[in-house]
MOPAC internal coordinates of N, CA, C and O (Angstrom, degrees):
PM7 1SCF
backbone

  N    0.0000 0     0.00 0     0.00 0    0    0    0
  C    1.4448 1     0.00 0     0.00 0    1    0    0
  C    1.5228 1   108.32 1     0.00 0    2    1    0
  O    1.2310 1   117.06 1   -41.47 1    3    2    1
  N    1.4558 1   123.19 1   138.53 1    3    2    1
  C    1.6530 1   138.50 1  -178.58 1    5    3    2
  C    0.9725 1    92.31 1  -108.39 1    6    5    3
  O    1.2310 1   113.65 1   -36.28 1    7    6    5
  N    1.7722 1   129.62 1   143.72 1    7    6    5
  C    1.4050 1   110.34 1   149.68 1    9    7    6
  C    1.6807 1    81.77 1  -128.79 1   10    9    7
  O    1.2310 1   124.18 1   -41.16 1   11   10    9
  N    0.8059 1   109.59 1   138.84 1   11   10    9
  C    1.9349 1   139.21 1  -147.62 1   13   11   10
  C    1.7851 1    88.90 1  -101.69 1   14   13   11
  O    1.2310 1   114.08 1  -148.33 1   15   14   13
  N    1.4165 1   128.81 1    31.67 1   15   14   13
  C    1.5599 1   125.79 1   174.19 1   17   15   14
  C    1.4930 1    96.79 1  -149.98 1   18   17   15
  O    1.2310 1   138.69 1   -26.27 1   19   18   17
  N    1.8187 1    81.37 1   153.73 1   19   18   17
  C    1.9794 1    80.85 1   152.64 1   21   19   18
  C    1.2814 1   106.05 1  -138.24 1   22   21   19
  O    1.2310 1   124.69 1  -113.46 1   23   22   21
  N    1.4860 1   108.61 1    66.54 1   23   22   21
  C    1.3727 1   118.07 1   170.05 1   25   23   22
  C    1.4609 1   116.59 1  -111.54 1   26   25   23
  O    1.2310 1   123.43 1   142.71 1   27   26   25
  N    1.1336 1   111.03 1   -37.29 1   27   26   25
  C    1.3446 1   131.15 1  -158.94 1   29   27   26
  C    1.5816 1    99.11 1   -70.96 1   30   29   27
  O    1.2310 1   118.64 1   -45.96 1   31   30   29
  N    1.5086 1   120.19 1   134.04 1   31   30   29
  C    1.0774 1   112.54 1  -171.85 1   33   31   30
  C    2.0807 1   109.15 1  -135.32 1   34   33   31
  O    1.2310 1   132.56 1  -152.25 1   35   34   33
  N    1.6318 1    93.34 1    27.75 1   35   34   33
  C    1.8516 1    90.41 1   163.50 1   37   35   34
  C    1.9248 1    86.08 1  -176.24 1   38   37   35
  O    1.2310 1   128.56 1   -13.96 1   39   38   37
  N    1.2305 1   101.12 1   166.04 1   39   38   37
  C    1.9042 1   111.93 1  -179.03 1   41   39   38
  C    1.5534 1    76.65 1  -137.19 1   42   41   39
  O    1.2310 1   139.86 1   -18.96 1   43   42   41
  N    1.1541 1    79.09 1   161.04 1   43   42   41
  C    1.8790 1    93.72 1   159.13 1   45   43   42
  C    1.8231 1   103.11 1  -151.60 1   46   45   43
  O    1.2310 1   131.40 1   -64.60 1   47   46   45
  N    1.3051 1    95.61 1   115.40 1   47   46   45
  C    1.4243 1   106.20 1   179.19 1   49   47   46
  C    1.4657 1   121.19 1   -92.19 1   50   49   47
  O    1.2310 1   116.80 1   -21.09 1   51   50   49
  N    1.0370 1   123.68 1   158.91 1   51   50   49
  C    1.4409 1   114.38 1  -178.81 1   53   51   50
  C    1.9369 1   110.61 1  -151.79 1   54   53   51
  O    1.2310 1   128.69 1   -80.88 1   55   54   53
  N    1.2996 1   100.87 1    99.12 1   55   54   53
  C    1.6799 1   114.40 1   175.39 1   57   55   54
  C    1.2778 1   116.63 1   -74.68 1   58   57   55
  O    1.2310 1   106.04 1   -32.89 1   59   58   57
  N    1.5652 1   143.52 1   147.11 1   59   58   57
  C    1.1411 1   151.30 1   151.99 1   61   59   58
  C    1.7613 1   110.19 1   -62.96 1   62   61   59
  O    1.2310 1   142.07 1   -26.17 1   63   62   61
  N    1.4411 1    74.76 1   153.83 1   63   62   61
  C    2.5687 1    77.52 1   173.82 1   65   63   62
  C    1.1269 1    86.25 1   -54.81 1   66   65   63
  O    1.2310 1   114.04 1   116.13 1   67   66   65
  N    1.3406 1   128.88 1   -63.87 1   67   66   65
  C    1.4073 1   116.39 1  -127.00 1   69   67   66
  C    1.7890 1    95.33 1   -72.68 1   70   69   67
  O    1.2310 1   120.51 1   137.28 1   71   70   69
  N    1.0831 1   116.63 1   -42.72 1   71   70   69
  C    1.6135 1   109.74 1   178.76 1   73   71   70
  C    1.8599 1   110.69 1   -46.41 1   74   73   71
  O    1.2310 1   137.35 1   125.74 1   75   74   73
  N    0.9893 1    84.00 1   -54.26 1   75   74   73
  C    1.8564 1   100.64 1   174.82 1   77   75   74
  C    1.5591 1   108.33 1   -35.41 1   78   77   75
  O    1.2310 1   129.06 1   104.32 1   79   78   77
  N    1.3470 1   100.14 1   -75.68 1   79   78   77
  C    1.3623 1   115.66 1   169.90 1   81   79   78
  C    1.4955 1   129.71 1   -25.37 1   82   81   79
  O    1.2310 1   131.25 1   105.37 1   83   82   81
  N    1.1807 1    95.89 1   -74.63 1   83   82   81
  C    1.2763 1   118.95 1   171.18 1   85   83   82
  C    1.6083 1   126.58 1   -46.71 1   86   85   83
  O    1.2310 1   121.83 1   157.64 1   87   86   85
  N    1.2982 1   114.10 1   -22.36 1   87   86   85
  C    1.1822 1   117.06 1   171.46 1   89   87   86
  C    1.1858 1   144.99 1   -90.57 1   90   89   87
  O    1.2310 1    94.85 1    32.74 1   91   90   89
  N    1.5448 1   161.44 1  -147.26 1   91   90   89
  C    1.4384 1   138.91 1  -154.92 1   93   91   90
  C    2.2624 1    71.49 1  -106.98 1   94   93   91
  O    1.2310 1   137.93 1   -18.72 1   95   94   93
  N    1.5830 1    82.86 1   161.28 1   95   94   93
  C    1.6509 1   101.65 1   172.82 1   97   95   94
  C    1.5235 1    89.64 1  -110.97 1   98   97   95
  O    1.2310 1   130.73 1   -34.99 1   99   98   97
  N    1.6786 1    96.91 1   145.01 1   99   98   97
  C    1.3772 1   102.73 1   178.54 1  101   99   98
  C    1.9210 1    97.26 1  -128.97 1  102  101   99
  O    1.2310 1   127.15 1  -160.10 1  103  102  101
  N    0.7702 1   103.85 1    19.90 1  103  102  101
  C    1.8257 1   123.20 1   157.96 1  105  103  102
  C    0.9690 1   133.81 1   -18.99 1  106  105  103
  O    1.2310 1   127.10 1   126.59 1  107  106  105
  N    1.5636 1   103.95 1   -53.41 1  107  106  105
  C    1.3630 1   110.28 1   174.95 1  109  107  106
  C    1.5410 1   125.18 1   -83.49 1  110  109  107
  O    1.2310 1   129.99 1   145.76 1  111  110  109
  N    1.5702 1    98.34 1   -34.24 1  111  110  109
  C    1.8787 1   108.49 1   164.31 1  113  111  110
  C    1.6866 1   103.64 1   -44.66 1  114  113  111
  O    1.2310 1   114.18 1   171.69 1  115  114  113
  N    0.6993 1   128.63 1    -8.31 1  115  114  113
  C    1.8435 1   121.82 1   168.63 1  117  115  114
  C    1.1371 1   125.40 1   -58.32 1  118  117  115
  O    1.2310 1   129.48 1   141.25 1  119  118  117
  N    1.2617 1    99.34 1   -38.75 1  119  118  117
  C    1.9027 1   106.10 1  -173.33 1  121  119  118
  C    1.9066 1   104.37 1   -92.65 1  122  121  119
  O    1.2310 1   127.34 1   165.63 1  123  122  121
  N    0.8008 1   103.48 1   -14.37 1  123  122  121
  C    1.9133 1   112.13 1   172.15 1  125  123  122
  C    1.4659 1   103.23 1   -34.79 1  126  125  123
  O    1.2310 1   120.91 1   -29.79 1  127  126  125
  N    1.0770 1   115.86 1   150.21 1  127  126  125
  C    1.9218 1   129.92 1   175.25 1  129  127  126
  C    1.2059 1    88.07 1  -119.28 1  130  129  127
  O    1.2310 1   126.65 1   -16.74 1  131  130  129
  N    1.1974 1   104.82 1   163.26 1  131  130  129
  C    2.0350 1   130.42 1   151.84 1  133  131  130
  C    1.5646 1   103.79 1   -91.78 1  134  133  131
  O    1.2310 1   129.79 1   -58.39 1  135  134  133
  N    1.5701 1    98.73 1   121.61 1  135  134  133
  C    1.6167 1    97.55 1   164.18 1  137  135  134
  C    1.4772 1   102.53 1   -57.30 1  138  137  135
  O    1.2310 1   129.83 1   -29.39 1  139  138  137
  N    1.6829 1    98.65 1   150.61 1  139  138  137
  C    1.7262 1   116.08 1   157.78 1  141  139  138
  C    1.4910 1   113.72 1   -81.58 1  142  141  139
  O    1.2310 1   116.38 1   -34.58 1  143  142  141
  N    1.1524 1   124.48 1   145.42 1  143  142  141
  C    1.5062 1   126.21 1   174.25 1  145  143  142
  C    1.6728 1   114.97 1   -18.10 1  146  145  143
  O    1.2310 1   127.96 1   -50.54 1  147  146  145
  N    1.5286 1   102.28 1   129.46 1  147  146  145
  C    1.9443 1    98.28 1  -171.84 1  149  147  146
  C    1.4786 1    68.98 1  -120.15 1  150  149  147
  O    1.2310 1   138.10 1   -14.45 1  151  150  149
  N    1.8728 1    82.54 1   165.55 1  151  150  149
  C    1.9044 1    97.06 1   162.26 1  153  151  150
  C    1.5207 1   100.98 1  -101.86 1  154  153  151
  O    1.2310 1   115.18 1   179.91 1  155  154  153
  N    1.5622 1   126.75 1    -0.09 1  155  154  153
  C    1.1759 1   119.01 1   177.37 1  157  155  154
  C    0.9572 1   126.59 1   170.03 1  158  157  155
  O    1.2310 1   101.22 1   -38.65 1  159  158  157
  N    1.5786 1   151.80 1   141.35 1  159  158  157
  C    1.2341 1   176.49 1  -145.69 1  161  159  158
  C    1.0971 1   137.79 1  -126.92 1  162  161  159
  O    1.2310 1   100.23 1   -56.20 1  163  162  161
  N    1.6357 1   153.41 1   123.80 1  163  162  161
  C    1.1351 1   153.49 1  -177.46 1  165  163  162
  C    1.5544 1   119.58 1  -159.61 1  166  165  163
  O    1.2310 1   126.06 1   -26.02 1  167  166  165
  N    1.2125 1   105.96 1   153.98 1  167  166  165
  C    1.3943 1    95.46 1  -172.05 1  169  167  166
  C    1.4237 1   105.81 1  -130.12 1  170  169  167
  O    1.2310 1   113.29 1   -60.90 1  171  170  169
  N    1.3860 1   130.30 1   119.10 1  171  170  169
  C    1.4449 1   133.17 1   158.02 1  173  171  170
  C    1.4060 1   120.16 1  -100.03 1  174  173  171
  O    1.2310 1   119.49 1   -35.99 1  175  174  173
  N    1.0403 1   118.57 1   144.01 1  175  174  173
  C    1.8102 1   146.17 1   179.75 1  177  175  174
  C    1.7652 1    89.68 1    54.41 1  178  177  175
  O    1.2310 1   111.29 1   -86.72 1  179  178  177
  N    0.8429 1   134.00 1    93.28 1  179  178  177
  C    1.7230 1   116.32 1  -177.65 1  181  179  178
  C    1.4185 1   144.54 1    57.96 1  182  181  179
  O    1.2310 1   115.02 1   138.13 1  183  182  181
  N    1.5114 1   127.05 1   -41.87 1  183  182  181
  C    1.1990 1   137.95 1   157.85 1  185  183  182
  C    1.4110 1   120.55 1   -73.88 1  186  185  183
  O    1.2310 1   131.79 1   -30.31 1  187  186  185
  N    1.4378 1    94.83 1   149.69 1  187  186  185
  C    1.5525 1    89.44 1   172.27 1  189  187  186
  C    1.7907 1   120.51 1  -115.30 1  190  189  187
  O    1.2310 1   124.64 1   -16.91 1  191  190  189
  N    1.5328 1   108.69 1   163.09 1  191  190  189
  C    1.4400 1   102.74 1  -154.29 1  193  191  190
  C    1.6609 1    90.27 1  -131.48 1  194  193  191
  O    1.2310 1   120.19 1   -55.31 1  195  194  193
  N    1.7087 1   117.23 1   124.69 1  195  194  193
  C    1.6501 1   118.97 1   176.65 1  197  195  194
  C    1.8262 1    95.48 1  -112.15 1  198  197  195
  O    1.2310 1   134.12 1   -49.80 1  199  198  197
  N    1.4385 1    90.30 1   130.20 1  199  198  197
  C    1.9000 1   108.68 1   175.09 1  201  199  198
  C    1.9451 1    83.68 1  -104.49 1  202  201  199
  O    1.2310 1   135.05 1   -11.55 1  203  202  201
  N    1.4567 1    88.48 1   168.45 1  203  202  201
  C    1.1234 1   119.57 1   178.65 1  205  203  202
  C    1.4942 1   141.00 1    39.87 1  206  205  203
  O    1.2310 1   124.02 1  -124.21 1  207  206  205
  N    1.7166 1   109.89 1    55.79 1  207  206  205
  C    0.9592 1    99.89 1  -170.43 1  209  207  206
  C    1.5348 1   115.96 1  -106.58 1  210  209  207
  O    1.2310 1   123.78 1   -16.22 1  211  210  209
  N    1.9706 1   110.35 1   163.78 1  211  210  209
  C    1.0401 1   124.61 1  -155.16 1  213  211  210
  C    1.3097 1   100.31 1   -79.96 1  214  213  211
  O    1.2310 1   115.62 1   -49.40 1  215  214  213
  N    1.1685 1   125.91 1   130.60 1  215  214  213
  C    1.6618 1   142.17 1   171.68 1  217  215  214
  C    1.5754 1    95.51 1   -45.77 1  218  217  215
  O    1.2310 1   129.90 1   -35.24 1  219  218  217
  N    1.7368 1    98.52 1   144.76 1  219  218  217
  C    1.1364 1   118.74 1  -152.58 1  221  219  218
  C    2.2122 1   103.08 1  -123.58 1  222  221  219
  O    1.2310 1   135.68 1   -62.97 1  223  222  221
  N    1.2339 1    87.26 1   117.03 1  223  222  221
  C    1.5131 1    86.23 1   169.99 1  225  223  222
  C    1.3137 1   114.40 1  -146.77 1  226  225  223
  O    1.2310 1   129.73 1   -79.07 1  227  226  225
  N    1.9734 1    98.84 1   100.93 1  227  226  225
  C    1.1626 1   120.87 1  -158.83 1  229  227  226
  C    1.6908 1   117.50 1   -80.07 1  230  229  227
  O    1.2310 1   124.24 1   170.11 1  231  230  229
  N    1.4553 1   109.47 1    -9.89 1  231  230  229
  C    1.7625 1   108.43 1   166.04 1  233  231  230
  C    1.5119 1   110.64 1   -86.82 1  234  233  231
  O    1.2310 1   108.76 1  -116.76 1  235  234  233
  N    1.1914 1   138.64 1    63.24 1  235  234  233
  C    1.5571 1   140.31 1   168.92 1  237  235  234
  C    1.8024 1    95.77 1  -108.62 1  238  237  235
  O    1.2310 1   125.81 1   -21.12 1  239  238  237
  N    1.1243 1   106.44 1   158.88 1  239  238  237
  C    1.8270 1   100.20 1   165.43 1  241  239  238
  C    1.6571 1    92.27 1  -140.89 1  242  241  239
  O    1.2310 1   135.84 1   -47.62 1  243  242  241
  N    1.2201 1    86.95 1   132.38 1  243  242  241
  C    1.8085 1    97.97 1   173.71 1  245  243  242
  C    1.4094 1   113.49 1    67.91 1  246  245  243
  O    1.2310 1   114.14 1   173.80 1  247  246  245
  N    1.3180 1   128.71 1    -6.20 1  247  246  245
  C    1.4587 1   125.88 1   174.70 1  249  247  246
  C    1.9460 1   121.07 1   -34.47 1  250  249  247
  O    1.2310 1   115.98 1   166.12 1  251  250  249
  N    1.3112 1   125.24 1   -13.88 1  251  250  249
  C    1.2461 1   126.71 1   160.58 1  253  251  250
  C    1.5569 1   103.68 1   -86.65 1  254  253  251
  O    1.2310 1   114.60 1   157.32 1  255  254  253
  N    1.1719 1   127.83 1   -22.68 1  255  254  253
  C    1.5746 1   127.74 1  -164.98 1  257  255  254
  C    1.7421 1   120.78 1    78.17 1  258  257  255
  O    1.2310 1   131.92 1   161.19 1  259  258  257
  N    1.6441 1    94.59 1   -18.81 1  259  258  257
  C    1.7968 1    91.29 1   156.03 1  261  259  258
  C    1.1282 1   123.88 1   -34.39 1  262  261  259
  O    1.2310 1   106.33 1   141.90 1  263  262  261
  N    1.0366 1   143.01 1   -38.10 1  263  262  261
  C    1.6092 1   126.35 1   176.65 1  265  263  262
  C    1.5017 1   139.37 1   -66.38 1  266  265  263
  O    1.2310 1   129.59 1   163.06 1  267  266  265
  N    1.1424 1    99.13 1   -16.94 1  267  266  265
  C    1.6549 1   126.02 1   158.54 1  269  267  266
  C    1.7677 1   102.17 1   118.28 1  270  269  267
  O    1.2310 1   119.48 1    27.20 1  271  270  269
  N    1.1805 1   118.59 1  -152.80 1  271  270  269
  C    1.3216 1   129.31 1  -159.25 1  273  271  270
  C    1.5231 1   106.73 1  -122.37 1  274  273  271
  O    1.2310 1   125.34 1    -0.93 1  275  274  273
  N    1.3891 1   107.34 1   179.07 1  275  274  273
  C    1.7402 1   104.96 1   163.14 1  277  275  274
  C    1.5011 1   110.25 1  -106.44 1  278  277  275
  O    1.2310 1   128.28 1   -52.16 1  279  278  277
  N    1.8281 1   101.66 1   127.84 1  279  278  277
  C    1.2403 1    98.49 1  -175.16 1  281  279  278
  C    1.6633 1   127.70 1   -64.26 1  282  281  279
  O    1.2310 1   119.06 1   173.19 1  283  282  281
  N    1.6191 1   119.39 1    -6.81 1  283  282  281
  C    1.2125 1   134.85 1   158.14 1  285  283  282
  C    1.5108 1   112.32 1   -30.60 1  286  285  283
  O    1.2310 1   116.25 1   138.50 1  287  286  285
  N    1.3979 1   124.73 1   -41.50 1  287  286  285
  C    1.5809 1   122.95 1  -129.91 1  289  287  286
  C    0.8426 1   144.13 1    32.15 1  290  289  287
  O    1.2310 1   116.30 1  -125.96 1  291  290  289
  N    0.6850 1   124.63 1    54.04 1  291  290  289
  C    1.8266 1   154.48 1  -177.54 1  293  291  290
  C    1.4570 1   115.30 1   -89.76 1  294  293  291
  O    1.2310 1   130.83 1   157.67 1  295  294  293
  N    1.2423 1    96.70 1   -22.33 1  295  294  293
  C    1.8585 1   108.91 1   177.45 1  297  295  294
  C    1.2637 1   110.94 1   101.30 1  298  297  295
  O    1.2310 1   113.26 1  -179.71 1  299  298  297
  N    1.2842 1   130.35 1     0.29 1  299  298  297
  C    1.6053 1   126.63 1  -146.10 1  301  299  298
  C    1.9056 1   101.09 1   -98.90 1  302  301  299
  O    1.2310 1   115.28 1   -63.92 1  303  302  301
  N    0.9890 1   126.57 1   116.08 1  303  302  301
  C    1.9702 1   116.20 1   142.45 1  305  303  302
  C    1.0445 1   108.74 1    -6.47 1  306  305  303
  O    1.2310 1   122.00 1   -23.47 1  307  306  305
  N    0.9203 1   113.78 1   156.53 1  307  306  305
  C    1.3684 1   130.11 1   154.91 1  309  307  306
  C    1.4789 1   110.18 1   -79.43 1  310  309  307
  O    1.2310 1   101.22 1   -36.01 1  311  310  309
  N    1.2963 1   151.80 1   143.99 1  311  310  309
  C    1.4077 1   159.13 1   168.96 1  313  311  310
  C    1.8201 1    99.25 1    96.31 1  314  313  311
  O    1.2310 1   123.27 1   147.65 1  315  314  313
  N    1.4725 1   111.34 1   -32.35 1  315  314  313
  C    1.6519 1   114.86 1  -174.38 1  317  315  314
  C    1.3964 1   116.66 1   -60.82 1  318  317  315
  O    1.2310 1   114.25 1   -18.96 1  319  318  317
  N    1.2533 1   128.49 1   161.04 1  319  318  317
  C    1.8464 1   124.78 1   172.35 1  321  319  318
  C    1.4234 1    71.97 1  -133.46 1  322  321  319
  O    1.2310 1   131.27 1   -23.27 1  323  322  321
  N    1.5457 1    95.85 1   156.73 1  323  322  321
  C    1.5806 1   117.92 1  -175.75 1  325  323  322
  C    1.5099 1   106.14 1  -105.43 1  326  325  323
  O    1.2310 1   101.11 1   -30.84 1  327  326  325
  N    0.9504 1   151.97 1   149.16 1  327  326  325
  C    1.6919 1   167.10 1   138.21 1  329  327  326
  C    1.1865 1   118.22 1   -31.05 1  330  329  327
  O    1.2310 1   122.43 1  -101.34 1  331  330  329
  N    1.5633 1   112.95 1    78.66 1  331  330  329
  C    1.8706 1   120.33 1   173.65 1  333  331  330
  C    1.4790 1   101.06 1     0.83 1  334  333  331
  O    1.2310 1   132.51 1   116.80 1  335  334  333
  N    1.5163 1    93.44 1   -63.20 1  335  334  333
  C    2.1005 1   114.09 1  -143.90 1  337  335  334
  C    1.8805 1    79.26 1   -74.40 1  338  337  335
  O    1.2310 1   126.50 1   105.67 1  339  338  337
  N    1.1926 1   105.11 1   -74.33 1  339  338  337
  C    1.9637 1   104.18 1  -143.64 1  341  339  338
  C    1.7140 1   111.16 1   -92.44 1  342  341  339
  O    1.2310 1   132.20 1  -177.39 1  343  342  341
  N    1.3780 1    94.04 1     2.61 1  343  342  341
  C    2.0445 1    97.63 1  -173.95 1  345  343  342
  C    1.7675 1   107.62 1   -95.72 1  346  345  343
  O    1.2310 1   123.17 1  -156.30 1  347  346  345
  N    1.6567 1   111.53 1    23.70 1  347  346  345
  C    1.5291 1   112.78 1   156.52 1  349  347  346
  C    1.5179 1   118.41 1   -78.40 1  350  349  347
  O    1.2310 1   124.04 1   178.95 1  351  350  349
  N    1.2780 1   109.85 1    -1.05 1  351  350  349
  C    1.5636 1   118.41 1  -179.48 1  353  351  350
  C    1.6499 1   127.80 1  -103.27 1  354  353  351
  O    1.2310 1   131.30 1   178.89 1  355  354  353
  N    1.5228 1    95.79 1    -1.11 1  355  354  353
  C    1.3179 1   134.98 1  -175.28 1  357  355  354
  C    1.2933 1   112.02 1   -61.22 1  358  357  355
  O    1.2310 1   108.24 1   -72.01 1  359  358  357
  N    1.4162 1   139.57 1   107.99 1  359  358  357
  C    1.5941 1   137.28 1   149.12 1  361  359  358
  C    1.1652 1   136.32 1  -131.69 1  362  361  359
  O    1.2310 1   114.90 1   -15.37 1  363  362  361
  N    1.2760 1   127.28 1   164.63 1  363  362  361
  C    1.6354 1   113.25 1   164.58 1  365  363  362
  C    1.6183 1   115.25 1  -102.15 1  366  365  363
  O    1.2310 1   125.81 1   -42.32 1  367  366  365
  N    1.2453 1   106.43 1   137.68 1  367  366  365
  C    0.8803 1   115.24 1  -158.82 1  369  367  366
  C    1.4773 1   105.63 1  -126.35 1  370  369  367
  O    1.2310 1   119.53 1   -78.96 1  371  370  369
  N    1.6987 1   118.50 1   101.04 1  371  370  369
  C    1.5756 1   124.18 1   165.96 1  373  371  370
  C    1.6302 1   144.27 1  -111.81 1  374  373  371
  O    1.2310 1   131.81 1  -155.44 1  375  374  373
  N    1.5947 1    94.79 1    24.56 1  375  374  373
  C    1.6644 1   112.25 1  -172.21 1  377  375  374
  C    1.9359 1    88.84 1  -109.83 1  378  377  375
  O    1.2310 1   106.47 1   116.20 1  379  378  377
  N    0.9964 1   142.76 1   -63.80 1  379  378  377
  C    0.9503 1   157.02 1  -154.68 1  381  379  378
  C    1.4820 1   121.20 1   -57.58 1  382  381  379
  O    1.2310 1   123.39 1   156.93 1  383  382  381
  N    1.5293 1   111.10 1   -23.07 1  383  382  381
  C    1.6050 1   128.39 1  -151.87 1  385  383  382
  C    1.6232 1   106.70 1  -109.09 1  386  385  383
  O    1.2310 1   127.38 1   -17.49 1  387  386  385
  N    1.4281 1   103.40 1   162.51 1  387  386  385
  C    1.3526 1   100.32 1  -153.78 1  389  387  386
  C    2.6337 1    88.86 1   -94.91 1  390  389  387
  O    1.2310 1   134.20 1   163.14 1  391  390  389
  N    1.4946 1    90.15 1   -16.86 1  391  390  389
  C    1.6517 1    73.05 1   179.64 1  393  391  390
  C    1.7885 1    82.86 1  -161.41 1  394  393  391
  O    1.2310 1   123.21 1   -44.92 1  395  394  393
  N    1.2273 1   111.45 1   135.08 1  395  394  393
  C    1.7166 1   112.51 1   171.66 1  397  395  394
  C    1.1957 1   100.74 1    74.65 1  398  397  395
  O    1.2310 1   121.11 1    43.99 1  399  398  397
  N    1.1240 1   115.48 1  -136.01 1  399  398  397
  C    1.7075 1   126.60 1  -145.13 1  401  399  398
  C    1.3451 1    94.17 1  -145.92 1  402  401  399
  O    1.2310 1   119.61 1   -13.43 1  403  402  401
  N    1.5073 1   118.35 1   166.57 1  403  402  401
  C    1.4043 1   125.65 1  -172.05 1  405  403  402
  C    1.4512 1    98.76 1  -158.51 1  406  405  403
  O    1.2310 1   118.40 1   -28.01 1  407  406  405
  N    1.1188 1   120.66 1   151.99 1  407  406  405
  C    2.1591 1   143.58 1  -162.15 1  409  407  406
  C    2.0654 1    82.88 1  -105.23 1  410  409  407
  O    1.2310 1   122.46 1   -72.21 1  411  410  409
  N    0.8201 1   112.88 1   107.79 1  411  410  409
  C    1.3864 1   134.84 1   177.11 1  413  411  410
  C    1.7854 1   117.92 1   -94.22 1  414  413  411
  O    1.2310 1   121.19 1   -72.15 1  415  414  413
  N    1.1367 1   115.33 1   107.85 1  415  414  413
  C    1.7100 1   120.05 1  -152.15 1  417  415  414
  C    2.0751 1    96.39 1  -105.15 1  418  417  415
  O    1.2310 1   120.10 1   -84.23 1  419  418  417
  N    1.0151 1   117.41 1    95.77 1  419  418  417
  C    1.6585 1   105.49 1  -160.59 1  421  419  418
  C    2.0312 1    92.33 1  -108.42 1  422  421  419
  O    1.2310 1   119.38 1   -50.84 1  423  422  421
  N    1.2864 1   118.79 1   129.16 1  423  422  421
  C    1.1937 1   109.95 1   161.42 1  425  423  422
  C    1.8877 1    96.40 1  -132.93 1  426  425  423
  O    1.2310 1   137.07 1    -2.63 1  427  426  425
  N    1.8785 1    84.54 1   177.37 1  427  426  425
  C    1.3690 1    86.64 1  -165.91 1  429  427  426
  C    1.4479 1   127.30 1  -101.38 1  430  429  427
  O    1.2310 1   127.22 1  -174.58 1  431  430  429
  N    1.8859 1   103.72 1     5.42 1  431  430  429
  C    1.0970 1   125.82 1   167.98 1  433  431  430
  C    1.8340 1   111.77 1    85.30 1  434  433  431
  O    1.2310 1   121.48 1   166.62 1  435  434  433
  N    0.9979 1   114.77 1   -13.38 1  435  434  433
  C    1.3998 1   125.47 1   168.25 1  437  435  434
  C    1.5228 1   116.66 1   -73.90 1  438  437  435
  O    1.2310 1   133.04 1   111.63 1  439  438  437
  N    1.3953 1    92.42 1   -68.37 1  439  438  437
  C    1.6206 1   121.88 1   177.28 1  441  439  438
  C    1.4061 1   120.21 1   -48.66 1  442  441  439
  O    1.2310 1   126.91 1   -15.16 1  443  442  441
  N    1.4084 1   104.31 1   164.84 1  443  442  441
  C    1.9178 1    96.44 1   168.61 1  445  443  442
  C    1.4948 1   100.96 1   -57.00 1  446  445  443
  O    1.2310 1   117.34 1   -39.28 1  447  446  445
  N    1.6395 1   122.67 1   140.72 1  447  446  445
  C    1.4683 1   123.70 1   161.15 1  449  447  446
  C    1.7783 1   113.31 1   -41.58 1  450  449  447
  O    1.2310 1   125.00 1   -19.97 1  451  450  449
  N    1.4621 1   108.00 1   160.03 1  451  450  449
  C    1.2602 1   120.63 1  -176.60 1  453  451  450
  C    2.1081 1    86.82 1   -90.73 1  454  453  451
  O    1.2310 1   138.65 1   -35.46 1  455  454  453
  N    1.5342 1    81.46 1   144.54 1  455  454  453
  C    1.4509 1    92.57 1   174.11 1  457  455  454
  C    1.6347 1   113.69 1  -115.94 1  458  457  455
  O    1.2310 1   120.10 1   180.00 1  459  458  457

């Protein structure tokens, strides 16, 4: 399909069952994972084979910071709660970083350390 503008800003399409039907099932792609970081890959006779992968700890939320921030500014992830006692040291931090944004831990060196 062309649509010959770049104005248009939604389509709404509409298929029959039987087209639906009739077509390849992609069903089983449901149950698929995302590999976690490998150090490497190869493939013999047809399949392919990943060495070295990075240990996996699947209860974190937002630990890359992809998910965005709190629009408060408060410094916080999104999914994170901050620490009554030690999350006054808490920021986000996006001038400093080598790509995206970075959780910035600031203490004042006197005090108990920020945890």
């Amino acid at each position: 399909m062309v649509i010959n503008d770049n104005t248009m800003t939604s389509l709404e399409l509409d298929f029959s069952d039987s087209i639906l039907l009739s077509g390849t099932s992609f069903a089983d792609l449901f149950s698929q994972i995302e590999l976690p970081n490998q150090a490497g890959a190869i493939d013999y006779n047809s399949p392919l084979f990943w060495w070295g992968e990075r240990a996996e700890m699947p209860n974190w939320r937002n630990l890359t910071f992809d998910g965005g921030w709190d629009s408060s500014g408060n410094g916080r992830p999104l999914g994170w709660t901050l620490d009554p006692t030690f999350g006054a040291g808490a920021s986000r931090e996006s001038t400093d970083v080598v790509w995206g944004d970075a959780f910035r831990v600031t203490a004042d060196g006197v005090a108990a350390p920020a945890a």
